[in-house]
N, C-alpha and C positions, 0 to 999 in steps of 0.2 A: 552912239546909242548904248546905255548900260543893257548888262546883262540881266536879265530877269527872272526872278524864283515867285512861281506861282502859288499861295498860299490857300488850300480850298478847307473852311471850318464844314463841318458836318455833326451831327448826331443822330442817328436812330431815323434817318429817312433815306435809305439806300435808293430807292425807284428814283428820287431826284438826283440823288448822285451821282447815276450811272447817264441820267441826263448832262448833265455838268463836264461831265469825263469825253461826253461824245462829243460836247460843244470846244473843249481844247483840243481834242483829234483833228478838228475841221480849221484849225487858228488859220489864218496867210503866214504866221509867223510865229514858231513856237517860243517858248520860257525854253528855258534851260535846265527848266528840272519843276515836277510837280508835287508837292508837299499837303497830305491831304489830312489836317489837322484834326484830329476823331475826338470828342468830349465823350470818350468812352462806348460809345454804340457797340451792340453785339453784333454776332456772326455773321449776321446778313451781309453787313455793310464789308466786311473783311473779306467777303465773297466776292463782292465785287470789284474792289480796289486787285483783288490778287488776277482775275479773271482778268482786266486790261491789263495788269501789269507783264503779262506774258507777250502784247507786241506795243506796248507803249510806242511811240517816235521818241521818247523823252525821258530819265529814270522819273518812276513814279514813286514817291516812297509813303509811307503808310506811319504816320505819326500818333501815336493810340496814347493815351492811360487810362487808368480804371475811372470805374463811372461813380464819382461822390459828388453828385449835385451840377451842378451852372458851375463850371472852370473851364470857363472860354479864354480869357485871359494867359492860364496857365498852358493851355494845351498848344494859342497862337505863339507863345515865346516859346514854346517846345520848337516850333515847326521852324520860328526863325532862326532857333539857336543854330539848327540843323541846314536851313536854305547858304546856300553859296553863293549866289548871285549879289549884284552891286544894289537892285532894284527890286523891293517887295509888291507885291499884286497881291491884294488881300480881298478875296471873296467869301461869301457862303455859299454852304452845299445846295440852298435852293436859286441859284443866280444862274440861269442858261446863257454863257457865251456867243455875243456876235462873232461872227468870222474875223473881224479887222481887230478886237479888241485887245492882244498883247501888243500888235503892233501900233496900234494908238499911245498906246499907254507910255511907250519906249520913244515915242516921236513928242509926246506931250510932256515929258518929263526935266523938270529943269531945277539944279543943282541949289539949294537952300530953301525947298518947297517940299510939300507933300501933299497930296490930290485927295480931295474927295469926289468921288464916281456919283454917276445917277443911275436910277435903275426904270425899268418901265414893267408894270404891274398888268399880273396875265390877271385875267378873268379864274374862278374855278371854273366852270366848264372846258374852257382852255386847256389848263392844266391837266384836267382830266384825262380831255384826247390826246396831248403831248404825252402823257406816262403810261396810255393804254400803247399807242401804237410806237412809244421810246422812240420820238420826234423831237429833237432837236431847233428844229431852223425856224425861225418866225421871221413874217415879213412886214415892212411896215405897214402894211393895208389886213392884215389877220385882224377876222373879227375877234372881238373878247381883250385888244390889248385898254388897259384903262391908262390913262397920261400920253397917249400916243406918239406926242412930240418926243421924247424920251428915246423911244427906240430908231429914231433917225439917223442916218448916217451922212452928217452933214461937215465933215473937219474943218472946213472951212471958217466954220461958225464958232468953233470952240474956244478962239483966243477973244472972242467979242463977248466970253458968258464973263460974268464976275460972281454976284450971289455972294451968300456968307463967308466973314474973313473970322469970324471968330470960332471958338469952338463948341459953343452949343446950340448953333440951331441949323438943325439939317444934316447933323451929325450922323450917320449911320455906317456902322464897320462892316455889313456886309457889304462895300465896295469902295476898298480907300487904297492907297500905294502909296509908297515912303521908300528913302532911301535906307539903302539895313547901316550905314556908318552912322545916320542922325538917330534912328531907333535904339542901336547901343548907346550915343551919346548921352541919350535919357535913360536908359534902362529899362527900355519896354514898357511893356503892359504890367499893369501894377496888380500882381496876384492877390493881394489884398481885396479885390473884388469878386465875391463869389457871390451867386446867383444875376439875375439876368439887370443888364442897362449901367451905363455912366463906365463903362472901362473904355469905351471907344473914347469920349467926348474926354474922358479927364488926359488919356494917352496923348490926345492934340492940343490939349491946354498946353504939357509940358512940352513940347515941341514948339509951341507957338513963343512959349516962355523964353527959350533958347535959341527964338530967333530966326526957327524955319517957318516962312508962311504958306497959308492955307491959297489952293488952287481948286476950283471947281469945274470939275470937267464934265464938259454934256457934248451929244452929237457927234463922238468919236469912241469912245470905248463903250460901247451899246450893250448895256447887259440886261435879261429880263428875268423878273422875281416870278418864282412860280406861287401861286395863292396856296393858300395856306391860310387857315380861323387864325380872325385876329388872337393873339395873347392876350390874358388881361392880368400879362404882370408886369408890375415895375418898379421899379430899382428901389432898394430899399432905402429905410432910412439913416442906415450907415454907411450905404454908398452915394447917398446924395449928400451928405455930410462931406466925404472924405473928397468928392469934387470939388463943391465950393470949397473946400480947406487949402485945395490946390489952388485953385482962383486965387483966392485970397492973400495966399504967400506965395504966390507967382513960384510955386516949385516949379525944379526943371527936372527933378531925380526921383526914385521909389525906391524903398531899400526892397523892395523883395518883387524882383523883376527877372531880365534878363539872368542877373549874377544878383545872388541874395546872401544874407547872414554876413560872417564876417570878408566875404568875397565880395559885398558892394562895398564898393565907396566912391560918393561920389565928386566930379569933376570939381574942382579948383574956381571960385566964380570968376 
């Protein structure tokens, strides 16, 4: 089984994060290190990361930069450049951990592939009383979960899902894992994407370019999204450009990724 480096994105919602943090306390099976990727958030959020960090099971480390806009992109290749592990776990800070969920993840993981996870969608009210009483555990019978099948713990079931083999439908980065030697092979998340949508979906075009295919994992690594008002942004129209452009010429590389400017260059086809 690879080693695993947990990647948890955040911004500006610490009361979930401390949620999140509780849910890897309780794993069957921890990461080997927790990397909690900040898009710049203030002090609150740093309060909290410092406050578990004093009896972590795990080093916890604290991946910040300043706050100029939607640099999700920039802040996840921060977190990777820095993770050690063979095996990326990429969450966001509103994703509460099942107990079995790294160890799924390390059981389901298989060498020329990269996973896209499912999430199962709390209710607000839900939500609500999870952050008032800093609750954790949901069970598959809790009123309030919507998609219910979602939150099941079925592994059994997992090698019978198929679902989308391409990269844009169903795509979502709050819950995917990859191996970090395929991730350098393409050079990351393509910093070129600032503000919100299409840096997950273009990230696994070029993967898929190069040859690693998509796996969809349901009923084993059980993660639930805490609600949250829908958004009503989306991706601009130079970031919807610069995906199809990837489609298009089946890129496998970004110059301004992992290693940018005159430090990318990329692989040899």
């Amino acid at each position: 089984m690879p080693s695993a480096s947990l990647v948890i994105a955040t911004y500006n919602w610490p009361e979930a994060l401390e949620l999140v943090l509780r849910s890897v306390r309780a794993q069957r099976r921890m990461p080997i290190e927790v990397l909690v990727a900040d898009d710049g958030s203030g002090e609150a959020t740093r309060r909290v990361v410092m406050a578990h960090q004093t009896d972590f099971p795990v080093p916890l480390r604290h991946v910040w930069h300043e706050d100029r806009g939607f640099r999700l992109a920039a802040i996840r290749n921060e977190a990777i450049r820095r993770a050690s592990g063979d095996y990326i776990l990429q969450v966001d800070g509103d994703m509460v951990l099942g107990r079995h969920f790294v160890q799924a993840h390390v059981r389901f993981a298989r060498r020329g592939s990269y996973v896209q996870g499912s999430r199962c969608l709390l209710s607000a009210a839900l939500t609500r009383r999870m952050l008032a009483e800093r609750r954790h555990e949901v069970k598959p019978f809790t009123r309030g979960l919507r998609n219910r099948q979602n939150g099941w713990y079925l592994p059994w079931l997992s090698p019978l899902v198929r679902g989308p083999r391409d990269p844009d439908h169903r795509t979502r980065g709050c819950h995917m894992a990859f191996w970090r030697a395929d991730l350098i092979a393409v050079n990351g998340y393509d910093e070129c994407f600032v503000g919100w949508g299409r840096e997950d979906s273009e990230l696994a075009a070029r993967l898929i370019h190069s040859g690693v295919g998509r796996r969809n994992f349901k009923y084993g690594a059980v993660a639930h999204h805490l609600w949250h008002p829908d958004s009503a942004a989306r991706a601009s129209d130079e970031s919807e450009a610069r995906y199809w452009s990837t489609i298009r010429e089946r890129r496998r590389w970004c110059d301004r990724g992992l290693v940018s400017g005159a430090a990318a260059s990329a692989p040899a086809p």
